[in-house]
GUBAVEX-461114 format. One record per residue (C-alpha): residue number from 1; residue in three letters; y, x, z. Coordinates in steps of 0.2 Angstrom, whole numbers, padded with zeros to 4 digits. Layout:
VEXVEX     i    aa      yy      xx      zz
VEXVEX   NUM   ALA       Y       X       Z
...
***
This chain:
VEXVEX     i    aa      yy      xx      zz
VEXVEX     1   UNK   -0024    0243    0056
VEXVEX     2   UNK   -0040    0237    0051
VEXVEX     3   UNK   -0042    0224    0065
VEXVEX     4   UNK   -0025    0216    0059
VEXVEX     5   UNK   -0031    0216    0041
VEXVEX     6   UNK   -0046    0208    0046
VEXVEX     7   UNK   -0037    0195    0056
VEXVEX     8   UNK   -0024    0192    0042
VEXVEX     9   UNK   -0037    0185    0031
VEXVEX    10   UNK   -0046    0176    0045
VEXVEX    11   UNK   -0030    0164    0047
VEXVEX    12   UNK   -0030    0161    0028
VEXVEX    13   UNK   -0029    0144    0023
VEXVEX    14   UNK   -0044    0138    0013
VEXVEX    15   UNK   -0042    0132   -0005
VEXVEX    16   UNK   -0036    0115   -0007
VEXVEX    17   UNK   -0045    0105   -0021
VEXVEX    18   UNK   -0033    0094   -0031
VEXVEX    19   UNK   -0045    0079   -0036
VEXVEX    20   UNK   -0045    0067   -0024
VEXVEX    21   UNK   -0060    0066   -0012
VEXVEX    22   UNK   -0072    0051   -0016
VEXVEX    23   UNK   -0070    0035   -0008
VEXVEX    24   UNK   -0053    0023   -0006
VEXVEX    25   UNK   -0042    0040   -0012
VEXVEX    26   UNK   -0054    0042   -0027
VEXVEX    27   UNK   -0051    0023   -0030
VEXVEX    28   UNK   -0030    0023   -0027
VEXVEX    29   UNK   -0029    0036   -0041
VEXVEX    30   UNK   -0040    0026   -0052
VEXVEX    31   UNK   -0029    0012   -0051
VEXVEX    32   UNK   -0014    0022   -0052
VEXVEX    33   UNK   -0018    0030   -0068
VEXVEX    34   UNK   -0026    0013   -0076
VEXVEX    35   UNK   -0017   -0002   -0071
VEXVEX    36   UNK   -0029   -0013   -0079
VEXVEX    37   UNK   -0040   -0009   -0064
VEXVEX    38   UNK   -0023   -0012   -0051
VEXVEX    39   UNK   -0031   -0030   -0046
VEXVEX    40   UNK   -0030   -0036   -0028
VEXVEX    41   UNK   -0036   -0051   -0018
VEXVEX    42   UNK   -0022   -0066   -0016
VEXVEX    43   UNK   -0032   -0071    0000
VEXVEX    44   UNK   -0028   -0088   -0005
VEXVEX    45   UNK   -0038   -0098    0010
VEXVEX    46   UNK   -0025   -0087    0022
VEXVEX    47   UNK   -0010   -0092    0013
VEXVEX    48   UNK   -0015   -0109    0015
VEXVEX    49   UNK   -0019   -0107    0033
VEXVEX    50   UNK   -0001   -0102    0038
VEXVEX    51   UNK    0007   -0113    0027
VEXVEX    52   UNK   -0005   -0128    0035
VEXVEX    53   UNK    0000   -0119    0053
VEXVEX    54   UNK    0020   -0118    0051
VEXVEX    55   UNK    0018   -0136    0043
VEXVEX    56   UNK    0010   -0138    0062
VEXVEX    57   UNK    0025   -0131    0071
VEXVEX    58   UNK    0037   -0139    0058
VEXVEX    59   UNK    0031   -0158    0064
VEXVEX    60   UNK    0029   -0155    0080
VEXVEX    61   UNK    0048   -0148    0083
VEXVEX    62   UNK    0052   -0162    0069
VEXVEX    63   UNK    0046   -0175    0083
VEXVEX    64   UNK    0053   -0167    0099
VEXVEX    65   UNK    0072   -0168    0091
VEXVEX    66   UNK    0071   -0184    0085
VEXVEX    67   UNK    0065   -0186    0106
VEXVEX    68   UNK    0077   -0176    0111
VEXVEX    69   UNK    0092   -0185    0100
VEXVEX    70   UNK    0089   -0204    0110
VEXVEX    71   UNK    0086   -0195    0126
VEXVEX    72   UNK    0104   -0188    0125
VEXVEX    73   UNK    0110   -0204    0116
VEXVEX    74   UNK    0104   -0215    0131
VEXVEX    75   UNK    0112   -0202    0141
VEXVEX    76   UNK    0129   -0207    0135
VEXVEX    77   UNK    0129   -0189    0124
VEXVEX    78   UNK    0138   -0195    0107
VEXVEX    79   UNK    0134   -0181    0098
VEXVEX    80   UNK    0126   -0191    0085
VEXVEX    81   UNK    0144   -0193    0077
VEXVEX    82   UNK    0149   -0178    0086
VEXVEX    83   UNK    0142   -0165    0079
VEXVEX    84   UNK    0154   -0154    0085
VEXVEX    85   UNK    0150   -0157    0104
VEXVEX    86   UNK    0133   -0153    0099
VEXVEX    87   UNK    0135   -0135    0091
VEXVEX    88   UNK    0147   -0129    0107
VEXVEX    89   UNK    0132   -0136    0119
VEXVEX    90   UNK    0123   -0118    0115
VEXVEX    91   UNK    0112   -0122    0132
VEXVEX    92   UNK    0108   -0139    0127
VEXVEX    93   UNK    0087   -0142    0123
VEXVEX    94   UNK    0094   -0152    0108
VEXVEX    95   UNK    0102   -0137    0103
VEXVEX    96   UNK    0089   -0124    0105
VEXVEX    97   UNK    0075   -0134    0098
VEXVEX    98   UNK    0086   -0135    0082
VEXVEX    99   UNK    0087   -0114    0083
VEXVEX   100   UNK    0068   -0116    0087
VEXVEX   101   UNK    0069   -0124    0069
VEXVEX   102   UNK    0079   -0112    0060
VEXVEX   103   UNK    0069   -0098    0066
VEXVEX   104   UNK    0051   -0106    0060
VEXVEX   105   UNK    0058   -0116    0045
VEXVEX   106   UNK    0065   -0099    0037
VEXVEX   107   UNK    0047   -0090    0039
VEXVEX   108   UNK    0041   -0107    0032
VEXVEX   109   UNK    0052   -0105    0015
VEXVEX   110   UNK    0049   -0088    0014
VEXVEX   111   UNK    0029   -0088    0015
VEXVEX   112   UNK    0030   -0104    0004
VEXVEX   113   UNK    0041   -0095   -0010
VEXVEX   114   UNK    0030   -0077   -0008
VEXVEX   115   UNK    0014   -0087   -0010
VEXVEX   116   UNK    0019   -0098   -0024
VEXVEX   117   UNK    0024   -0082   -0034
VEXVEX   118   UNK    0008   -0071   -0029
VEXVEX   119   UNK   -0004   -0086   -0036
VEXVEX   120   UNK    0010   -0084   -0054
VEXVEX   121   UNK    0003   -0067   -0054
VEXVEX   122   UNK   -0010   -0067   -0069
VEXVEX   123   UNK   -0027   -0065   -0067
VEXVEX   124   UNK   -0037   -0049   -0072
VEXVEX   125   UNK   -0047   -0047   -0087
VEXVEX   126   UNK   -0064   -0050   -0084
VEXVEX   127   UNK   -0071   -0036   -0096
VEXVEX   128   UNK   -0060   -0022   -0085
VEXVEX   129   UNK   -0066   -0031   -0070
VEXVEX   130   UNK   -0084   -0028   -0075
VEXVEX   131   UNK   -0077   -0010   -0081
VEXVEX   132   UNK   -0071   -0006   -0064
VEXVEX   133   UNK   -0087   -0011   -0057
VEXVEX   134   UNK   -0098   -0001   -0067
VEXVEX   135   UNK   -0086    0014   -0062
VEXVEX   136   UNK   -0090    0010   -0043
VEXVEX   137   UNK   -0107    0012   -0047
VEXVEX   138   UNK   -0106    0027   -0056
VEXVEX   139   UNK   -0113    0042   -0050
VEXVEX   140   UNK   -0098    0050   -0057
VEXVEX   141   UNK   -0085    0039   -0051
VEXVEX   142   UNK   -0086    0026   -0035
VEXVEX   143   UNK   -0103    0032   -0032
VEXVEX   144   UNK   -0105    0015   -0020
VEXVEX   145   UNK   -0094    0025   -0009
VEXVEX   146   UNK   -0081    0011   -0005
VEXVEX   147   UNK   -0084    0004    0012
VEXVEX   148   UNK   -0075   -0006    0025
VEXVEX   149   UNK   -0081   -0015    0043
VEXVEX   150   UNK   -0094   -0024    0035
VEXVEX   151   UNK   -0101   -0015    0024
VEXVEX   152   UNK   -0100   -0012    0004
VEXVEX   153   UNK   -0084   -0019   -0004
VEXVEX   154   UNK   -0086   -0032   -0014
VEXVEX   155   UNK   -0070   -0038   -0018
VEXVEX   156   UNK   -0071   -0034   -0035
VEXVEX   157   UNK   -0085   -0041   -0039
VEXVEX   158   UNK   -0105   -0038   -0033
VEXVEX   159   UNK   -0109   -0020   -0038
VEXVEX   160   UNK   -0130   -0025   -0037
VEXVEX   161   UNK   -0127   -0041   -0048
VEXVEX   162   UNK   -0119   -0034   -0065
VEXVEX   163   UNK   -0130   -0030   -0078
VEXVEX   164   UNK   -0123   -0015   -0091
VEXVEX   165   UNK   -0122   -0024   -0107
VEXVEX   166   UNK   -0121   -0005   -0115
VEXVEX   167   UNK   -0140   -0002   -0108
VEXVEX   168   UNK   -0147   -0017   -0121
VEXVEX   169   UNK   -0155   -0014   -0138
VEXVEX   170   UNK   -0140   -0011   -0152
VEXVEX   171   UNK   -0151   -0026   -0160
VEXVEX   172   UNK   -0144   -0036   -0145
VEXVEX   173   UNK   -0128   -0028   -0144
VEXVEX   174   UNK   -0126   -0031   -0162
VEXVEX   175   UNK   -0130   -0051   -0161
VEXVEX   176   UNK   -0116   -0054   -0147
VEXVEX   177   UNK   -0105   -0044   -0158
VEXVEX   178   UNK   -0108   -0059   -0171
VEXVEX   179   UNK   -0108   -0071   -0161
VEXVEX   180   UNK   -0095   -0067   -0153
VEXVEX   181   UNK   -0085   -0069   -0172
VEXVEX   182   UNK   -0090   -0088   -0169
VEXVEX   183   UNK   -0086   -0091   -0151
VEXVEX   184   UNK   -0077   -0080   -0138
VEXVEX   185   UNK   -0090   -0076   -0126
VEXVEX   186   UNK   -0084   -0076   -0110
VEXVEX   187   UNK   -0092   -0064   -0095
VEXVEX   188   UNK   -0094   -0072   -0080
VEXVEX   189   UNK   -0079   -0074   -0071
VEXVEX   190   UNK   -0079   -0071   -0051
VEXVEX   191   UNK   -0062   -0063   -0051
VEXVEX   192   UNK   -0054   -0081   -0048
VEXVEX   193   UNK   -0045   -0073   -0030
VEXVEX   194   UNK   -0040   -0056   -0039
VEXVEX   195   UNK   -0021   -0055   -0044
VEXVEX   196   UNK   -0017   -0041   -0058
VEXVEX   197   UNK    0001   -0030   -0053
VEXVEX   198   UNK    0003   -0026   -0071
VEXVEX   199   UNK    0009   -0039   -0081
VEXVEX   200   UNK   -0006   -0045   -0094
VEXVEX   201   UNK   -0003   -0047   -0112
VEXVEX   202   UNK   -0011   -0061   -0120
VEXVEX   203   UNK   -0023   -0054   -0137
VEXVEX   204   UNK   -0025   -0066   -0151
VEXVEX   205   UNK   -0044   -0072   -0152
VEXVEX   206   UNK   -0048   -0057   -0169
VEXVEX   207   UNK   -0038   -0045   -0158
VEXVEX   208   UNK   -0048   -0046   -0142
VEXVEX   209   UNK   -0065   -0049   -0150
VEXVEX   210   UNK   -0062   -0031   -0158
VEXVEX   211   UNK   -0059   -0025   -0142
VEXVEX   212   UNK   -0071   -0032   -0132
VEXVEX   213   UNK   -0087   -0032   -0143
VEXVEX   214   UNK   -0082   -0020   -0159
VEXVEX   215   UNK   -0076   -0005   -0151
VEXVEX   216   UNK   -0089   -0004   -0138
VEXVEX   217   UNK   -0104   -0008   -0150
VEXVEX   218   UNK   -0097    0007   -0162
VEXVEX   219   UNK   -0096    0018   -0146
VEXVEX   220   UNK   -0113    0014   -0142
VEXVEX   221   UNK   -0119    0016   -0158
VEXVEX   222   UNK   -0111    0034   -0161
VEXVEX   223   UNK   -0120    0036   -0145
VEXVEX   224   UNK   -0137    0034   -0150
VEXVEX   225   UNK   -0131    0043   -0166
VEXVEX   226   UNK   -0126    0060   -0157
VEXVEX   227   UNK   -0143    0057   -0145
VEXVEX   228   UNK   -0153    0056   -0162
VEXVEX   229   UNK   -0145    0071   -0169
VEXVEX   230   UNK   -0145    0083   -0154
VEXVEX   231   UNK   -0164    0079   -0150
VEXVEX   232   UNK   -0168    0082   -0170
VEXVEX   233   UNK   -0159    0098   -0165
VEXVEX   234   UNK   -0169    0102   -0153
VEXVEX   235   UNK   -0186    0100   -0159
VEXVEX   236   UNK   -0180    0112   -0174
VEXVEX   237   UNK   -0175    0125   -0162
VEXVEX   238   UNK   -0192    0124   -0152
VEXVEX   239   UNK   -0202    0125   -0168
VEXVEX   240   UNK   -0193    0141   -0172
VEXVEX   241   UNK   -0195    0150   -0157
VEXVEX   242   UNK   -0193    0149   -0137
VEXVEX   243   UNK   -0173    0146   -0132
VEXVEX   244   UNK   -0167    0156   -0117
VEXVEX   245   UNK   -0164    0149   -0100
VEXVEX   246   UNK   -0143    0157   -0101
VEXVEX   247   UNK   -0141    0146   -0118
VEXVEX   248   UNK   -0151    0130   -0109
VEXVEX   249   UNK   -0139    0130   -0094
VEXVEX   250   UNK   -0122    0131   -0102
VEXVEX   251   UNK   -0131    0118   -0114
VEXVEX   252   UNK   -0135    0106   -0098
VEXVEX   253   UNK   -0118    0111   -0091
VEXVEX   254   UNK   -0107    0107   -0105
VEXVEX   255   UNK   -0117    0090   -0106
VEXVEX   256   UNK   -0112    0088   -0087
VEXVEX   257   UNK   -0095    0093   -0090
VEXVEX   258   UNK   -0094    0079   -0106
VEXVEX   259   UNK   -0101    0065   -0093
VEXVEX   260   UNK   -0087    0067   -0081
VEXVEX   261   UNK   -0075    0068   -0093
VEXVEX   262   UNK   -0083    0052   -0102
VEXVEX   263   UNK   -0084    0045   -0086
VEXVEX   264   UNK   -0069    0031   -0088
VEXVEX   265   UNK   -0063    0030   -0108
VEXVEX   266   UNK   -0049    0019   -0112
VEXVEX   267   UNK   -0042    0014   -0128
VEXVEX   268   UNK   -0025    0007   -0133
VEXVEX   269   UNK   -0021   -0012   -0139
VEXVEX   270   UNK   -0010   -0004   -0152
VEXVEX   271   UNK   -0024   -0001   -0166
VEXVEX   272   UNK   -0034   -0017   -0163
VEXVEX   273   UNK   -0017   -0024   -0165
VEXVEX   274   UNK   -0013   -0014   -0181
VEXVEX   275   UNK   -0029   -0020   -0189
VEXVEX   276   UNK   -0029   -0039   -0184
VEXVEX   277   UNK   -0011   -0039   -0192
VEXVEX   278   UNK   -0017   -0030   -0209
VEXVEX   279   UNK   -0030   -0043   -0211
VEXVEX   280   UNK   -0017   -0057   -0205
VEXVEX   281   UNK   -0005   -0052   -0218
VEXVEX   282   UNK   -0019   -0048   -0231
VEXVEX   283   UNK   -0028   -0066   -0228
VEXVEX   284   UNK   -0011   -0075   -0229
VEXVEX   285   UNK   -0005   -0068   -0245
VEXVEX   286   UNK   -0021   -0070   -0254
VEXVEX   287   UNK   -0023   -0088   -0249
VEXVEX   288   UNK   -0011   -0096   -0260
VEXVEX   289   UNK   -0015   -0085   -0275
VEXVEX   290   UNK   -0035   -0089   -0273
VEXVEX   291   UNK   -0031   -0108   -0271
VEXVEX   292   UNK   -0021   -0109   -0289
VEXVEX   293   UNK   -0035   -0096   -0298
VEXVEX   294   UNK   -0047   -0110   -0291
VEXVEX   295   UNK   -0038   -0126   -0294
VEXVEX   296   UNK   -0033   -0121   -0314
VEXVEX   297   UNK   -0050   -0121   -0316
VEXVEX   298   UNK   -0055   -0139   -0312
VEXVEX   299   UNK   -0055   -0154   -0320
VEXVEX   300   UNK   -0052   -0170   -0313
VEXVEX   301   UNK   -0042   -0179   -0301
VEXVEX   302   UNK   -0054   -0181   -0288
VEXVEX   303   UNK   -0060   -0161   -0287
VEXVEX   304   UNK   -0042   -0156   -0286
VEXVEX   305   UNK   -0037   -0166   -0272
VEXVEX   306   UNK   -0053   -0163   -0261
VEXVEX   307   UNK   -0052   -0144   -0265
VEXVEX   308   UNK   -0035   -0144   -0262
VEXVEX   309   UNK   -0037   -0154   -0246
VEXVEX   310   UNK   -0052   -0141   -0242
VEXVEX   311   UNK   -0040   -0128   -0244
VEXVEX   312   UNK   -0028   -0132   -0232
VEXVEX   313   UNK   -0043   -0135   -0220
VEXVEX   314   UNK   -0048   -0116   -0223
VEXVEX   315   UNK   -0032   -0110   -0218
VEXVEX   316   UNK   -0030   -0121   -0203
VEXVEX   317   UNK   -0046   -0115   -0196
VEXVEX   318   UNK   -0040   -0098   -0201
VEXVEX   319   UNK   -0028   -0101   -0190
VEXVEX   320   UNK   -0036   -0106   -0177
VEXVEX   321   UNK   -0046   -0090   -0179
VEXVEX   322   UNK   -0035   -0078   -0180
VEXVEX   323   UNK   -0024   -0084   -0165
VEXVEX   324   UNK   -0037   -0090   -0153
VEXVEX   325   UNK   -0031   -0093   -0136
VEXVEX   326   UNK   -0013   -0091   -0140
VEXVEX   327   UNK   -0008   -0102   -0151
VEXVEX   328   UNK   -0002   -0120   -0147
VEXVEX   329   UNK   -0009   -0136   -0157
VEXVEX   330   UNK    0009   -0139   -0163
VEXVEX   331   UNK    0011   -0122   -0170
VEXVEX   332   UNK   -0005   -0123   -0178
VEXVEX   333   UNK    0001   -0143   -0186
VEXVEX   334   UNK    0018   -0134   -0191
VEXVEX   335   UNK    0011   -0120   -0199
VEXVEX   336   UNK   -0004   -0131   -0207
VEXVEX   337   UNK    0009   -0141   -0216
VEXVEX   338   UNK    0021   -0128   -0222
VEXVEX   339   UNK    0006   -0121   -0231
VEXVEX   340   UNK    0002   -0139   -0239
VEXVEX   341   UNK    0021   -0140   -0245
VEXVEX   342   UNK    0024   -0122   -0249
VEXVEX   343   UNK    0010   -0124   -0261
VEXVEX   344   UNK    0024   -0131   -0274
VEXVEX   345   UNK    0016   -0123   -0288
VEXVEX   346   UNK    0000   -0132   -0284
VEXVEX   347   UNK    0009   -0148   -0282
VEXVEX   348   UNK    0018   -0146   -0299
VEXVEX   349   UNK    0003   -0143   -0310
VEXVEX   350   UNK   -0007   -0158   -0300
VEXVEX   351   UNK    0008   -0166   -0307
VEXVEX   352   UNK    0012   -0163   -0323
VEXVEX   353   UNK   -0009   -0165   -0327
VEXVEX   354   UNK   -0008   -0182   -0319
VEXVEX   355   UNK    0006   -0185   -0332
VEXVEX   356   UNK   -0004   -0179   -0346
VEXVEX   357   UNK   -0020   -0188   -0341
VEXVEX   358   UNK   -0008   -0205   -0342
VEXVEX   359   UNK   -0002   -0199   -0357
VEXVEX   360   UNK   -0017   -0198   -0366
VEXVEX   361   UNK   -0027   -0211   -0359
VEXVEX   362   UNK   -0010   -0224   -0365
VEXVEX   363   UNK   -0009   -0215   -0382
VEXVEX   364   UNK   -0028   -0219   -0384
VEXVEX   365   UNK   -0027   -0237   -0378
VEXVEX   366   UNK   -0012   -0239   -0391
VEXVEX   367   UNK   -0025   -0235   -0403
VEXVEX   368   UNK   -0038   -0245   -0401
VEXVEX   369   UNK   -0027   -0261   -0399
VEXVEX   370   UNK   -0019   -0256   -0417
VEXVEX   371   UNK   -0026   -0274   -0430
VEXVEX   372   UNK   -0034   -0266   -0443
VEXVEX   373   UNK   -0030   -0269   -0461
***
C-alpha cells in the first residue's frame, strides 16, 4: 500500500505557472494586453523586391506572347480575329503562355493590393515605441531576453541607444514640459518600417502634450515625493530605535511587489481629452466677452481696430494651439472668420461710435463757420 502511494505522487504533474515565461511568450502577452505596443515591421524592401520580381516575369511572358502571336500568324493561325480557335487550342504554347499569365498576373495583383494596404496601416507612436523599449530593458519586464539568429532584436528600435528621459533632473523634466507648450517636441523617430494593428487616433496638439510631457513629469514628481517621504521615514525610525529584520523584509518585499506591478502603467486618452475640452470650451466662451470688456474701454479709431484685429489674431493662434496637428488651414481660415463676423456686437458699437465721432466733429465744424454778429 505504501509503495503504491508513493508512486501515486511520484507521477504527479508539477504545478503549472500561469504568467507567461520571459522571452517572445512574455512579449506576445504584452502586446496583447496593450495594443499600442502591437507594432510590426512592413518589411518594405521585401515587398518591393517581389513586386520588382513578378514585374520581371510579367515582361518577359509579356514579350514571349507577343512572339508567339506573329509565329502562329505567319503560320497561317488566324486566331488573332479568332479568338475562339485560340481558347479550344488548350495545347497550343500560345495558350499556355497566356495561363502562365493568369497564374503570375493574379499573385501580382494580389501582392500589389496586400502591400498598398500594409504601408495604409499607420505608423506607431514614437513615445509608446520608446515605452516598449524601455520595457525590453527592464529587469522586470523584457529583461533583453528577446533574441532571434543574429542576435538581440532590434526591430523596435536599439535597446543600448534610448536614453530614460524619466532618469533626468525634474529641473530638466520640467523645462521640456514648457517647451513642449511652444513646440511639439518630437523623439527620434526610427519606427519608420513599423506598421501599428490598432488603429491610431490622432490627439489635438494640448491633448497630446498633456499626455506625453504632463502626466509623466507629475508621475515622476509624485516619485521623488513618495522617495522623500519614506527615506524621512526612515531616519525617524532609526533615531528611535533598531527596526527588526521580519518588518525590513516584508518592507523590501512589498517594495519588490509595487515594482512589478508598476512595471508597465498605462493611462487612458479619455481624461486628457476631458480636460483639453474644458479649457477649449472655457477659452472659447470667454473670448468674445474679454474682447467687448476691452474694446469699451478704448478710445479711438485707430486702437479699436488694431485691438480688434489683434483679437482675432489671439484666437487664431489659439486655434492653432489647441488643434495642432489635426486641424486643416481651411478649418482654421473658416473658423477665424466666423469669429471676426460673429463678433456683431463689436461691430455695432465700432459703429454707432464712428457715427457719433462724425457727428460731433460736423456739429463742431457747423459752429465755427457760424458769421458772428
Amino acid at each position: 500500500m505504501d509503495s503504491e502511494l508513493s508512486d501515486n505522487s511520484s507521477h504527479e504533474e508539477p504545478e503549472i505557472n500561469p504568467e507567461p515565461i520571459d522571452g517572445w511568450p512574455k512579449l506576445a502577452q504584452t502586446m496583447a494586453t496593450t495594443p499600442e505596443f502591437a507594432a510590426f515591421p512592413r518589411f518594405r524592401d521585401l515587398n518591393a523586391k517581389s513586386l520588382l520580381y513578378y514585374q520581371c516575369q510579367l515582361t518577359n511572358l509579356q514579350s514571349k506572347l507577343h512572339t508567339l502571336e506573329y509565329q502562329d500568324l505567319s503560320d497561317g493561325k488566324k486566331w488573332n480575329r479568332y479568338g475562339g480557335r485560340l481558347v479550344e487550342m488548350t495545347e497550343s504554347e500560345q495558350f499556355k503562355t497566356i495561363e502562365e499569365i493568369r497564374t503570375v498576373l493574379k499573385k501580382y495583383n494580389k501582392a500589389l493590393l496586400l502591400h498598398s494596404q500594409v504601408c495604409a496601416l499607420p505608423n506607431p507612436e514614437p513615445f509608446n515605441m520608446r515605452t516598449l523599449r524601455k520595457w525590453l530593458r527592464h529587469r522586470e519586464g523584457g529583461k533583453c531576453s528577446i533574441f532571434d539568429s543574429n542576435g538581440l532584436v532590434s526591430t523596435w528600435g536599439d535597446l543600448t541607444a534610448d536614453g530614460d528621459a524619466n532618469a533626468d533632473s525634474l529641473w530638466k523634466q520640467f523645462g521640456r514640459l514648457v517647451w513642449g507648450l511652444v513646440r511639439t517636441r518630437t523623439l527620434p523617430n526610427n519606427d519608420s518600417d513599423l506598421a501599428l494593428t490598432a488603429p491610431r487616433v490622432e490627439l489635438d496638439g494640448l491633448t497630446h502634450w498633456i499626455a506625453v510631457e504632463l502626466i509623466p513629469f507629475r508621475r515622476a514628481l509624485m516619485k521623488r515625493w513618495k522617495n522623500r517621504k519614506s527615506k524621512g521615514q526612515d531616519e525617524e525610525k532609526n533615531s528611535v530605535g533598531k527596526i527588526e529584520k521580519i518588518d525590513k523584509r516584508r518592507r523590501e518585499a512589498k517594495k519588490e511587489a509595487t515594482k512589478k506591478q508598476e512595471t508597465l502603467v498605462k493611462w487612458s486618452k479619455s481624461g486628457a481629452l476631458k480636460v483639453t475640452s474644458t479649457i477649449s470650451t472655457l477659452v472659447a466662451c470667454l473670448m468674445p466677452v474679454v474682447a467687448i470688456s476691452v474694446l469699451s474701454q478704448l478710445h479711438g479709431l485707430t486702437n479699436l481696430l488694431l485691438c480688434l484685429a489683434g483679437f482675432a489674431l489671439l484666437f487664431a493662434l489659439g486655434i492653432i494651439f489647441l488643434t495642432q496637428g489635426t486641424s486643416k488651414r481651411t478649418e482654421v481660415f473658416a473658423a477665424t472668420a466666423a469669429y471676426v463676423v460673429s463678433s456683431s456686437p463689436l461691430i455695432i458699437w465700432l459703429t454707432n461710435w464712428c457715427i457719433g465721432s462724425l457727428q460731433s466733429w460736423s456739429f463742431s465744424y457747423r459752429f465755427l463757420q457760424r458769421p458772428s454778429l
